[in-house]
N, C-alpha and C positions, 0 to 999 in steps of 0.2 A: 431932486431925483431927475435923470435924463428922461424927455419925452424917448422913444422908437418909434419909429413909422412901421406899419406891418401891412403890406399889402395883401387885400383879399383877394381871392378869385371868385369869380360870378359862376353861381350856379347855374344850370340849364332854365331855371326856372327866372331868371335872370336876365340871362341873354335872350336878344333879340335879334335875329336875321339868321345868318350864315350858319351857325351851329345847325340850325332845325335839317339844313337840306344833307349836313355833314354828318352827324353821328346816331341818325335814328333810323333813316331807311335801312331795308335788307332787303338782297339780292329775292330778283321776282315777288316782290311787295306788292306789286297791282296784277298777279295773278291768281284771281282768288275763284277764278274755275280751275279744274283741271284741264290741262292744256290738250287740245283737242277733241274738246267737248262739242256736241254738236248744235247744243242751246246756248251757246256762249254768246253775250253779246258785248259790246265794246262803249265803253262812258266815257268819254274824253271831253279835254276844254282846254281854258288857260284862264290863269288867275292871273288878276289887271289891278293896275293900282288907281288912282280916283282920276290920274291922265289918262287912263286908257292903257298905259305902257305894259309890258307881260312884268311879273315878279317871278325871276329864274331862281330863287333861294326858298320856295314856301315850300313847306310840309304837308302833306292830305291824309285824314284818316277816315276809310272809310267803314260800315256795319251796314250790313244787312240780315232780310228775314232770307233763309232758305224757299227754295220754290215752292217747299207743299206749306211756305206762312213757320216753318218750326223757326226758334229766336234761338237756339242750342250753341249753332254753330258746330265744327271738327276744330279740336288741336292741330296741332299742323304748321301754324304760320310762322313760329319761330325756334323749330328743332334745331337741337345742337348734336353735336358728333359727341359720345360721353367719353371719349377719348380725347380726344383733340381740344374740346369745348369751342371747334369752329362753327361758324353756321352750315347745316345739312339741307338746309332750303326746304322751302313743301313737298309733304309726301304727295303731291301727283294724281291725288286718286279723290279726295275730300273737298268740297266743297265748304273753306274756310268762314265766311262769311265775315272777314276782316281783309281790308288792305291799307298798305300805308306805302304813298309817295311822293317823292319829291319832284317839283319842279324840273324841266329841263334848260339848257340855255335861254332859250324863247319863253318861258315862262307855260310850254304843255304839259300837262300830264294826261295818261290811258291806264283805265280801270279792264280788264277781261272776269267777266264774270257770268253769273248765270240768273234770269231775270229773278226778281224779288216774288216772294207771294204772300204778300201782305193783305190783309182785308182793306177794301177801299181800293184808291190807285196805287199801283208798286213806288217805290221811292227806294233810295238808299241815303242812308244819313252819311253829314261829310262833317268831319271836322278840319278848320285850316289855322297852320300856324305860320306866322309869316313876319316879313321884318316888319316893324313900326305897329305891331299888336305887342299890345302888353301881355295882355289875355286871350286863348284860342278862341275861336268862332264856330258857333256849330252853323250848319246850316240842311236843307233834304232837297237831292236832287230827284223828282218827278217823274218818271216814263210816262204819263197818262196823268190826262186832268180827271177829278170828278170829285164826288162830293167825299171831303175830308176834312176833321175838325180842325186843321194846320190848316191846310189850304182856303178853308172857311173864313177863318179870321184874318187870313190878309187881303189888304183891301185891291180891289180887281185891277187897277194899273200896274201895282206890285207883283203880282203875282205868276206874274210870266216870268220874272226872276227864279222863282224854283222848278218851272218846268224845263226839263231837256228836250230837247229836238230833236225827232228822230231825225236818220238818214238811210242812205244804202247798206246793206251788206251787216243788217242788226247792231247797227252804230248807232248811236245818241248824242248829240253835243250838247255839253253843260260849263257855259263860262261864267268864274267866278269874278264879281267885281265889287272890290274891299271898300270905293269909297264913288258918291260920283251919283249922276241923275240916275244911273242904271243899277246903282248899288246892289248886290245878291241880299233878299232878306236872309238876316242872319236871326236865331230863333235865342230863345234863351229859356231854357229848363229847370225848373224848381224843384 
């Protein structure tokens, strides 16, 4: 009986790299205020690989708590047109409490949102999926230090890896680094 060669194709859950920055973002994905909100502030960084170098193809997901602490979230992040079945982008008005983005050439990405109101210090949880991960990484980026049972358990040289930095103009810088003496603690959930 003749062998056949049958070539598979690799599922997303498969592939590694370029797919993640290519087929999963949508349009105003790291606008998870409504735009022109007056408590917006801004999360930005760059995801590094263990040289330092920026990774321009990673994927970021982020969740947070809404400001009065609710975990509800608004629908909203990924309306379709029931005609078209195009993307209709955020209603504009909701406070989603998801965002999802990709890398840009340099390896930056910007969050626009509205700060967390979490018991303890505000955080936003980040998921990153990137090339040379087999498996995504979760990790929580910080506004404020203080006493937290995440924050607790990592040990004090580490732990300047999940705090952001504030800046001007209710900006925060939060850079992620996948491998390296600076390594972002990555957490892992059971």
């Amino acid at each position: 009986m003749p062998e056949t060669t049958r070539t598979l194709l690799p599922t997303p859950s498969h592939t590694v790299g370029p797919f993640y920055g290519y087929a999963l973002p949508f349009p105003d994905g790291g606008q998870v205020a409504p735009r022109g909100h007056p408590d917006t502030i801004v999360l930005h960084g760059y995801v590094l690989d263990g040289a330092g170098d920026p990774v321009p193809d990673a994927l970021l997901e982020f969740w947070q708590a809404a400001p009065d602490g609710s975990l509800a979230g608004a629908p909203g992040s990924l309306r379709r047109d029931p005609v078209t079945g195009g993307f209709l982008g955020r209603n504009g008005t909701d406070l989603t409490g998801f965002g999802r983005i990709a890398t840009d050439a340099d390896g930056h990405w910007a969050l626009f949102t509205l700060p967390p109101g979490n018991a303890g210090p505000p955080y936003i949880s980040v998921c990153v999926f990137a090339r040379g991960l087999l498996h995504h990484v979760f990790t929580r980026a910080y506004l404020a230090d203080g006493p937290d049972p995440v924050l607790d358990s990592v040990p004090l040289p580490r732990r300047g890896t999940l705090l952001a930095r504030p800046a001007e103009h209710r900006t925060y810088r939060f850079d992620i680094r996948l491998q390296g003496a600076d390594e972002t603690v990555f957490l892992e959930f059971r």
